[in-house]
N, C-alpha and C positions, 0 to 999 in steps of 0.2 A: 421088709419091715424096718430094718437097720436103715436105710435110703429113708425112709418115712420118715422118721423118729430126729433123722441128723437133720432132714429139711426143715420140720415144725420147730426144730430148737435155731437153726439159724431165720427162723423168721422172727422169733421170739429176741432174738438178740440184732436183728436187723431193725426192728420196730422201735425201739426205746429210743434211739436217738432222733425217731420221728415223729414217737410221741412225747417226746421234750419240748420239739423245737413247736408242734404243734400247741401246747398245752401255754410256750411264751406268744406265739401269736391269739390264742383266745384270752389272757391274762390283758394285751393290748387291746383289742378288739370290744371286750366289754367295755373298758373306759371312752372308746370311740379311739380309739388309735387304730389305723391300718398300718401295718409295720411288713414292706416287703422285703427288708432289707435283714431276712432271718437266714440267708444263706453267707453272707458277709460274716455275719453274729458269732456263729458255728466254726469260722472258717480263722478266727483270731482265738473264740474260747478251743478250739483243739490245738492250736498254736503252743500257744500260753499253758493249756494242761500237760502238752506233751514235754514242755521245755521245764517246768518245774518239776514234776516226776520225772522226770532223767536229771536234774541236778538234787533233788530232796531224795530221792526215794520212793515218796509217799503219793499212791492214787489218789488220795481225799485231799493231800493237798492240792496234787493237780487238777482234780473235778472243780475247789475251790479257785482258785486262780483261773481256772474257764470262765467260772462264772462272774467274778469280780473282772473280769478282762471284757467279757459281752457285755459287761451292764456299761463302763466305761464307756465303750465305744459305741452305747446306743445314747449315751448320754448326747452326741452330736444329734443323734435325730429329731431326742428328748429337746432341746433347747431350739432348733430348729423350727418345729412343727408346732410346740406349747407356747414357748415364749414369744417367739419370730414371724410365728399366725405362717412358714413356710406349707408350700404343698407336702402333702407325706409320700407319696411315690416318687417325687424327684429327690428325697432326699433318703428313701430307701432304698431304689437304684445306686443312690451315692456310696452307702455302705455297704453296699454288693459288693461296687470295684474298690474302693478303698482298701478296706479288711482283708481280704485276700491278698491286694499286694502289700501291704504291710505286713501282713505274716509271712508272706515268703522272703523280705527283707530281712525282719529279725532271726528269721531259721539263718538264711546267708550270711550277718552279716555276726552270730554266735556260730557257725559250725562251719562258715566257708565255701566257695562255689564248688570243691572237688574233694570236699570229704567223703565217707563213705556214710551209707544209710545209718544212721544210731539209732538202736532200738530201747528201751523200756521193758519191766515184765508186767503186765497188764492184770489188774486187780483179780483175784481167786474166787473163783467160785464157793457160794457157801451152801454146802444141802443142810436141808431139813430130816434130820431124824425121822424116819418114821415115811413120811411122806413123800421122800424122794424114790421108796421103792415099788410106787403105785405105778403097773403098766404103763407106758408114755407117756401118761400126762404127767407123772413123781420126775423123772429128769427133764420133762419143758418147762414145768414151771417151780421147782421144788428143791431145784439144783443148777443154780444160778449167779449170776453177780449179785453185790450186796443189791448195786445202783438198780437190778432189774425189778427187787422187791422196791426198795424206796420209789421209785417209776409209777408203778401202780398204786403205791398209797399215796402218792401226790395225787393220781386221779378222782381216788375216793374221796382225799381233802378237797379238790379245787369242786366237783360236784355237790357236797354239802357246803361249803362257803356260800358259794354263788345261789344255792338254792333255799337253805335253810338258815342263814345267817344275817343278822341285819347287816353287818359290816359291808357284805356282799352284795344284796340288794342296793345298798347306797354307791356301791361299786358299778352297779350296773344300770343304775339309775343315772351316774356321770355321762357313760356313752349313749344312753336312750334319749336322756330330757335332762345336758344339762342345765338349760335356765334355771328350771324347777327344781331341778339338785338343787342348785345355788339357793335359789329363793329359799329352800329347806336349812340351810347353813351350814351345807355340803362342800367343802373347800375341792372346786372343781379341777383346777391349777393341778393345786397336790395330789390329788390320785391321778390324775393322768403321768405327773411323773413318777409316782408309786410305778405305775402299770407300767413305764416304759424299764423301769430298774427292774422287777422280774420276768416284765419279755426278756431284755437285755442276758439277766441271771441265767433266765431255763435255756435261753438257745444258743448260750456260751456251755453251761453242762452239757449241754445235749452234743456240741461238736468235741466238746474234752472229752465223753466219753468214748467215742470213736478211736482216740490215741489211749488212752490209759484204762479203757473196759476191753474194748474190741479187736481194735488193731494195738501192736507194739512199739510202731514208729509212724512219721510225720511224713507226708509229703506232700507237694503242690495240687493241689485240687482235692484231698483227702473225702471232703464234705459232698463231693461227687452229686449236687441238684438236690442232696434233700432236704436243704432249705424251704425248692420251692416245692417239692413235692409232699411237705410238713403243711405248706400253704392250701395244696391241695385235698391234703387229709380233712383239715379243719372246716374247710370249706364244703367237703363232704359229709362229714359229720355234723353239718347245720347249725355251729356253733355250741356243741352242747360237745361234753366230758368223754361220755358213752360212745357218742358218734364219732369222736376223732381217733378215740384209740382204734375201733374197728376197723376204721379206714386205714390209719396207722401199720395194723396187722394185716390188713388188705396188702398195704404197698411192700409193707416186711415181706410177707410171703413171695410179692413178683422179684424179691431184686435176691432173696435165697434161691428162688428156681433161677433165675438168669447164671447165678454163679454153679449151682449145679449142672446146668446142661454147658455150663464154659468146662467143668471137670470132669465129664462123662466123654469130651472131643465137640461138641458146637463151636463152630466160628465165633470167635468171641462178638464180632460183628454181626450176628444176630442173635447173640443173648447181649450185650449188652443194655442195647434197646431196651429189652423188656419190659423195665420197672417203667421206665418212659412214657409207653405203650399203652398199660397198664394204666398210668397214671391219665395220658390222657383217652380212654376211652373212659373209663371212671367220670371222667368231668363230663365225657358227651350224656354220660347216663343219668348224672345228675342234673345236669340242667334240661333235660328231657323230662326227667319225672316233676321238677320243680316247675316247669309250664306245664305241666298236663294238672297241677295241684290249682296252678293260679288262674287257669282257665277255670277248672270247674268253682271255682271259687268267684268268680268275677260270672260266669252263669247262674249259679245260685243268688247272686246278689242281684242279677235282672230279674228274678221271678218274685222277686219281694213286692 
Protein backbone atom coordinates (compact mmCIF):
# COMPACT_ATOMS: atom_id res chain seq x y z
CA UNK A 1 0.00 0.00 0.00
CA UNK A 2 3.02 2.36 1.14
CA UNK A 3 4.45 1.52 -2.80
CA UNK A 4 0.76 2.66 -3.97
CA UNK A 5 0.40 5.79 -2.06
CA UNK A 6 4.44 7.07 -2.82
CA UNK A 7 3.59 6.11 -6.63
CA UNK A 8 0.08 8.25 -6.86
CA UNK A 9 1.96 11.08 -4.99
CA UNK A 10 5.07 11.14 -7.35
CA UNK A 11 2.53 11.20 -10.22
CA UNK A 12 0.84 13.88 -8.71
CA UNK A 13 3.98 15.89 -8.35
CA UNK A 14 5.38 14.48 -11.87
CA UNK A 15 2.21 16.11 -13.64
CA UNK A 16 2.17 19.89 -12.65
CA UNK A 17 5.08 20.60 -14.51
CA UNK A 18 3.30 19.00 -17.47
CA UNK A 19 0.31 20.55 -16.78
CA UNK A 20 1.98 24.02 -16.95
CA UNK A 21 3.73 23.69 -19.76
CA UNK A 22 0.58 22.18 -21.37
CA UNK A 23 -2.02 24.83 -20.10
CA UNK A 24 1.18 27.63 -21.87
CA UNK A 25 0.73 25.82 -25.04
CA UNK A 26 -3.33 25.89 -25.12
CA UNK A 27 -3.15 29.70 -23.73
CA UNK A 28 -1.17 29.91 -27.41
CA UNK A 29 -3.13 27.76 -29.47
CA UNK A 30 -6.46 29.55 -28.79
CA UNK A 31 -5.08 32.86 -30.20
CA UNK A 32 -3.91 30.52 -33.27
CA UNK A 33 -0.21 30.41 -32.14
CA UNK A 34 1.41 26.85 -32.34
CA UNK A 35 4.26 27.29 -29.95
CA UNK A 36 6.66 24.04 -30.23
CA UNK A 37 9.38 25.69 -28.85
CA UNK A 38 7.89 24.88 -25.03
CA UNK A 39 10.73 22.52 -24.15
CA UNK A 40 13.52 25.42 -24.87
CA UNK A 41 10.81 27.67 -22.56
CA UNK A 42 11.03 25.26 -19.52
CA UNK A 43 14.59 24.73 -20.14
CA UNK A 44 15.85 28.82 -19.38
CA UNK A 45 12.59 29.32 -16.90
CA UNK A 46 14.32 26.30 -14.65
CA UNK A 47 17.61 27.97 -15.27
CA UNK A 48 16.67 31.26 -14.22
CA UNK A 49 14.33 29.78 -11.06
CA UNK A 50 17.12 27.80 -10.00
CA UNK A 51 19.82 30.54 -10.15
CA UNK A 52 17.69 33.14 -8.22
CA UNK A 53 16.59 30.82 -5.31
CA UNK A 54 20.00 29.88 -4.74
CA UNK A 55 21.19 33.52 -4.74
CA UNK A 56 17.63 35.12 -2.99
CA UNK A 57 16.52 32.27 -0.94
CA UNK A 58 13.20 32.56 -2.00
CA UNK A 59 10.98 29.69 -4.25
CA UNK A 60 8.44 32.38 -5.32
CA UNK A 61 10.85 34.49 -6.33
CA UNK A 62 12.44 31.77 -8.39
CA UNK A 63 9.04 30.35 -9.85
CA UNK A 64 8.87 34.38 -10.69
CA UNK A 65 11.90 34.88 -12.47
CA UNK A 66 11.09 31.28 -14.48
CA UNK A 67 8.48 32.92 -15.47
CA UNK A 68 9.58 36.48 -16.48
CA UNK A 69 12.72 34.56 -18.05
CA UNK A 70 10.22 32.24 -20.61
CA UNK A 71 8.12 35.04 -21.52
CA UNK A 72 11.44 36.88 -22.56
CA UNK A 73 12.57 34.55 -24.46
CA UNK A 74 9.26 33.67 -26.30
CA UNK A 75 9.34 37.19 -26.95
CA UNK A 76 11.75 36.16 -30.04
CA UNK A 77 9.05 33.82 -31.19
CA UNK A 78 6.41 36.42 -30.32
CA UNK A 79 8.00 39.15 -32.84
CA UNK A 80 9.03 36.55 -35.16
CA UNK A 81 5.78 34.78 -36.03
CA UNK A 82 3.24 38.12 -35.32
CA UNK A 83 5.08 40.82 -36.55
CA UNK A 84 7.74 39.16 -39.19
CA UNK A 85 4.46 36.87 -40.65
CA UNK A 86 7.68 34.11 -39.75
CA UNK A 87 6.83 30.25 -39.95
CA UNK A 88 5.97 29.08 -36.13
CA UNK A 89 7.79 25.64 -36.30
CA UNK A 90 11.02 26.97 -37.63
CA UNK A 91 11.17 29.45 -35.11
CA UNK A 92 10.08 27.03 -32.27
CA UNK A 93 12.67 24.57 -33.19
CA UNK A 94 14.79 27.84 -32.86
CA UNK A 95 14.01 28.10 -29.09
CA UNK A 96 14.42 24.44 -28.47
CA UNK A 97 18.13 24.73 -29.34
CA UNK A 98 18.68 28.08 -28.38
CA UNK A 99 17.28 28.10 -24.68
CA UNK A 100 18.93 25.19 -23.57
CA UNK A 101 22.16 26.29 -24.61
CA UNK A 102 22.06 29.49 -23.15
CA UNK A 103 21.06 28.17 -20.01
CA UNK A 104 23.73 25.87 -19.78
CA UNK A 105 26.10 28.91 -20.67
CA UNK A 106 24.78 31.00 -17.77
CA UNK A 107 24.88 28.01 -15.23
CA UNK A 108 28.89 27.87 -16.65
CA UNK A 109 29.75 30.84 -16.94
CA UNK A 110 27.97 31.82 -12.84
CA UNK A 111 29.22 28.58 -11.24
CA UNK A 112 32.13 27.33 -13.54
CA UNK A 113 33.01 24.30 -15.71
CA UNK A 114 34.31 22.19 -12.38
CA UNK A 115 32.24 23.14 -9.61
CA UNK A 116 30.48 20.91 -7.64
CA UNK A 117 26.58 20.42 -8.05
CA UNK A 118 24.75 23.37 -5.82
CA UNK A 119 21.70 22.67 -4.49
CA UNK A 120 18.72 24.76 -3.16
CA UNK A 121 16.01 23.58 -0.42
CA UNK A 122 12.93 23.17 -2.65
CA UNK A 123 9.67 24.92 -1.46
CA UNK A 124 7.58 22.84 1.61
CA UNK A 125 4.95 21.27 1.39
CA UNK A 126 1.66 22.59 2.93
CA UNK A 127 -1.31 20.24 4.35
CA UNK A 128 -4.46 21.04 4.89
CA UNK A 129 -5.89 20.58 8.26
CA UNK A 130 -8.38 18.11 8.43
CA UNK A 131 -8.08 16.84 5.00
CA UNK A 132 -4.77 15.62 4.74
CA UNK A 133 -5.67 12.68 6.99
CA UNK A 134 -8.26 11.22 4.45
CA UNK A 135 -6.97 7.47 3.40
CA UNK A 136 -4.52 8.26 0.35
CA UNK A 137 -6.26 10.60 -1.42
CA UNK A 138 -5.61 13.46 2.22
CA UNK A 139 -1.46 12.99 1.47
CA UNK A 140 -1.95 13.03 -2.70
CA UNK A 141 -3.67 15.75 -2.87
CA UNK A 142 -4.11 17.61 0.55
CA UNK A 143 -0.44 17.71 1.42
CA UNK A 144 1.42 19.19 -1.05
CA UNK A 145 3.40 22.17 -2.62
CA UNK A 146 1.73 25.44 -2.43
CA UNK A 147 2.56 25.45 -6.59
CA UNK A 148 0.49 21.94 -6.82
CA UNK A 149 -2.71 23.82 -5.35
CA UNK A 150 -2.27 27.06 -7.45
CA UNK A 151 -1.76 24.32 -10.62
CA UNK A 152 -5.12 23.24 -10.28
CA UNK A 153 -6.78 26.40 -9.67
CA UNK A 154 -5.15 27.77 -12.72
CA UNK A 155 -7.08 25.00 -14.51
CA UNK A 156 -10.32 25.79 -12.98
CA UNK A 157 -9.52 29.63 -14.00
CA UNK A 158 -8.25 29.07 -17.64
CA UNK A 159 -11.65 26.58 -18.12
CA UNK A 160 -14.14 29.19 -17.08
CA UNK A 161 -12.21 32.21 -18.91
CA UNK A 162 -12.37 30.42 -22.07
CA UNK A 163 -15.83 29.04 -21.58
CA UNK A 164 -17.85 31.36 -19.73
CA UNK A 165 -16.12 34.71 -20.23
CA UNK A 166 -16.40 37.29 -22.84
CA UNK A 167 -12.78 38.15 -22.54
CA UNK A 168 -12.18 34.57 -23.59
CA UNK A 169 -14.40 34.07 -26.21
CA UNK A 170 -12.90 37.11 -27.99
CA UNK A 171 -9.68 35.23 -27.08
CA UNK A 172 -10.63 32.54 -28.97
CA UNK A 173 -12.40 33.89 -31.49
CA UNK A 174 -8.56 35.48 -32.47
CA UNK A 175 -7.30 31.97 -33.15
CA UNK A 176 -10.70 30.70 -34.81
CA UNK A 177 -11.74 33.81 -37.22
CA UNK A 178 -9.37 36.33 -36.88
CA UNK A 179 -10.67 38.58 -39.77
CA UNK A 180 -13.90 38.61 -37.99
CA UNK A 181 -12.33 39.25 -34.62
CA UNK A 182 -10.97 42.20 -36.36
CA UNK A 183 -13.91 43.41 -38.11
CA UNK A 184 -15.56 43.02 -34.28
CA UNK A 185 -12.71 45.53 -33.06
CA UNK A 186 -10.80 42.82 -31.61
CA UNK A 187 -7.25 44.10 -31.51
CA UNK A 188 -5.85 40.82 -33.18
CA UNK A 189 -1.98 41.79 -33.03
CA UNK A 190 -2.41 42.35 -29.24
CA UNK A 191 -3.78 39.08 -28.12
CA UNK A 192 -1.70 37.07 -29.96
CA UNK A 193 1.14 38.81 -28.10
CA UNK A 194 -1.03 38.57 -24.86
CA UNK A 195 -1.00 34.71 -25.63
CA UNK A 196 2.63 34.31 -26.44
CA UNK A 197 3.65 36.32 -22.99
CA UNK A 198 1.65 33.59 -20.97
CA UNK A 199 2.58 30.59 -23.06
CA UNK A 200 6.10 32.16 -22.60
CA UNK A 201 5.09 32.78 -18.38
CA UNK A 202 3.31 29.07 -17.75
CA UNK A 203 6.21 27.12 -19.35
CA UNK A 204 8.99 29.04 -17.84
CA UNK A 205 7.02 28.34 -14.17
CA UNK A 206 6.46 25.04 -15.29
CA UNK A 207 10.54 24.33 -15.90
CA UNK A 208 11.38 26.72 -12.49
CA UNK A 209 9.36 24.38 -10.80
CA UNK A 210 11.30 21.26 -11.46
CA UNK A 211 14.46 23.24 -9.79
CA UNK A 212 12.71 24.96 -6.81
CA UNK A 213 9.36 22.46 -6.26
CA UNK A 214 10.79 19.19 -7.25
CA UNK A 215 14.29 18.86 -7.68
CA UNK A 216 17.01 20.87 -5.45
CA UNK A 217 19.54 21.49 -8.16
CA UNK A 218 20.04 22.33 -11.91
CA UNK A 219 21.38 20.43 -14.46
CA UNK A 220 21.84 20.08 -18.40
CA UNK A 221 18.88 18.47 -19.80
CA UNK A 222 16.96 18.85 -16.31
CA UNK A 223 13.38 19.32 -18.56
CA UNK A 224 14.20 15.69 -19.75
CA UNK A 225 11.08 15.98 -23.20
CA UNK A 226 8.54 17.26 -21.25
CA UNK A 227 8.12 20.07 -23.15
CA UNK A 228 7.25 17.92 -25.99
CA UNK A 229 5.40 15.54 -24.08
CA UNK A 230 3.21 18.79 -22.44
CA UNK A 231 2.60 19.07 -26.49
CA UNK A 232 1.36 15.70 -26.39
CA UNK A 233 -0.76 15.93 -23.37
CA UNK A 234 -2.60 18.93 -24.99
CA UNK A 235 -3.08 17.55 -27.94
CA UNK A 236 -4.64 14.61 -26.33
CA UNK A 237 -6.87 16.33 -24.26
CA UNK A 238 -8.31 17.97 -27.62
CA UNK A 239 -7.66 21.26 -26.61
CA UNK A 240 -9.88 21.64 -23.72
CA UNK A 241 -8.71 22.25 -19.67
CA UNK A 242 -10.13 18.87 -18.47
CA UNK A 243 -8.51 16.88 -21.14
CA UNK A 244 -4.88 18.04 -20.68
CA UNK A 245 -4.64 17.70 -17.27
CA UNK A 246 -5.76 13.91 -17.60
CA UNK A 247 -3.51 13.34 -20.05
CA UNK A 248 -0.94 15.24 -17.93
CA UNK A 249 -1.62 12.67 -14.97
CA UNK A 250 -1.61 9.99 -17.68
CA UNK A 251 2.08 10.92 -18.61
CA UNK A 252 2.80 11.95 -14.59
CA UNK A 253 1.97 8.43 -13.83
CA UNK A 254 4.35 6.57 -16.71
CA UNK A 255 7.55 8.69 -15.75
CA UNK A 256 6.64 7.98 -11.62
CA UNK A 257 6.53 4.18 -12.61
CA UNK A 258 9.72 4.49 -14.85
CA UNK A 259 11.44 5.88 -11.77
CA UNK A 260 10.04 3.16 -9.54
CA UNK A 261 10.86 0.17 -11.28
CA UNK A 262 14.75 2.21 -11.97
CA UNK A 263 14.43 1.92 -7.63
CA UNK A 264 13.17 -1.43 -7.19
CA UNK A 265 16.70 -2.70 -9.70
CA UNK A 266 15.21 -2.26 -13.66
CA UNK A 267 17.86 -1.34 -16.04
CA UNK A 268 17.54 2.01 -16.10
CA UNK A 269 17.54 1.48 -19.93
CA UNK A 270 14.35 0.14 -19.92
CA UNK A 271 12.50 2.18 -17.61
CA UNK A 272 13.70 5.09 -18.74
CA UNK A 273 11.81 4.83 -21.94
CA UNK A 274 8.67 4.52 -20.37
CA UNK A 275 7.09 7.80 -20.29
CA UNK A 276 8.27 8.02 -24.05
CA UNK A 277 6.48 4.81 -24.74
CA UNK A 278 3.71 5.87 -23.18
CA UNK A 279 3.66 9.04 -24.63
CA UNK A 280 3.88 7.65 -27.87
CA UNK A 281 1.40 5.04 -27.88
CA UNK A 282 -1.07 7.64 -26.28
CA UNK A 283 -0.63 9.58 -29.74
CA UNK A 284 -1.20 6.25 -31.78
CA UNK A 285 -4.49 5.89 -29.67
CA UNK A 286 -5.55 9.18 -30.17
CA UNK A 287 -5.23 9.60 -33.58
CA UNK A 288 -6.94 6.25 -34.01
CA UNK A 289 -10.08 7.08 -32.24
CA UNK A 290 -9.88 10.72 -33.85
CA UNK A 291 -10.39 8.97 -37.45
CA UNK A 292 -12.59 6.43 -36.45
CA UNK A 293 -14.87 10.01 -35.12
CA UNK A 294 -14.21 11.58 -38.60
CA UNK A 295 -15.16 8.79 -40.54
CA UNK A 296 -18.21 8.29 -38.96
CA UNK A 297 -18.77 11.77 -39.16
CA UNK A 298 -18.02 12.32 -42.99
CA UNK A 299 -20.56 8.80 -43.33
CA UNK A 300 -23.35 10.56 -41.69
CA UNK A 301 -22.93 13.57 -43.82
CA UNK A 302 -23.19 11.11 -47.07
CA UNK A 303 -26.60 9.80 -45.91
CA UNK A 304 -27.96 13.47 -45.78
Amino acid sequence: MDWISSLLLATVRLAIPLLLISLAELYGQRAGMVNIGLEGLASIGALVGFLTCYITGSNWLGLLCGALAGLLVNMIYAVSTVTLCADHTVYGMAINIFAPALASFIYRVVFGTGSDLKQITTMPSIAIPGLKDIPVIGPLLFDQSPMVYLTFVLVVFTAVFFRRTRAGLSYKAVGEHPKAAATLGINVIGVKYIACSICGALAGIGGAYLTTCYSSTYTDGIVAGRGFIALAAQAMGGGECLGGMLSSLVFGFAQALGIKFSAVGLDSNLASPIPYAVTIIGLVIFSLVRRSRAKKLHSAAALK
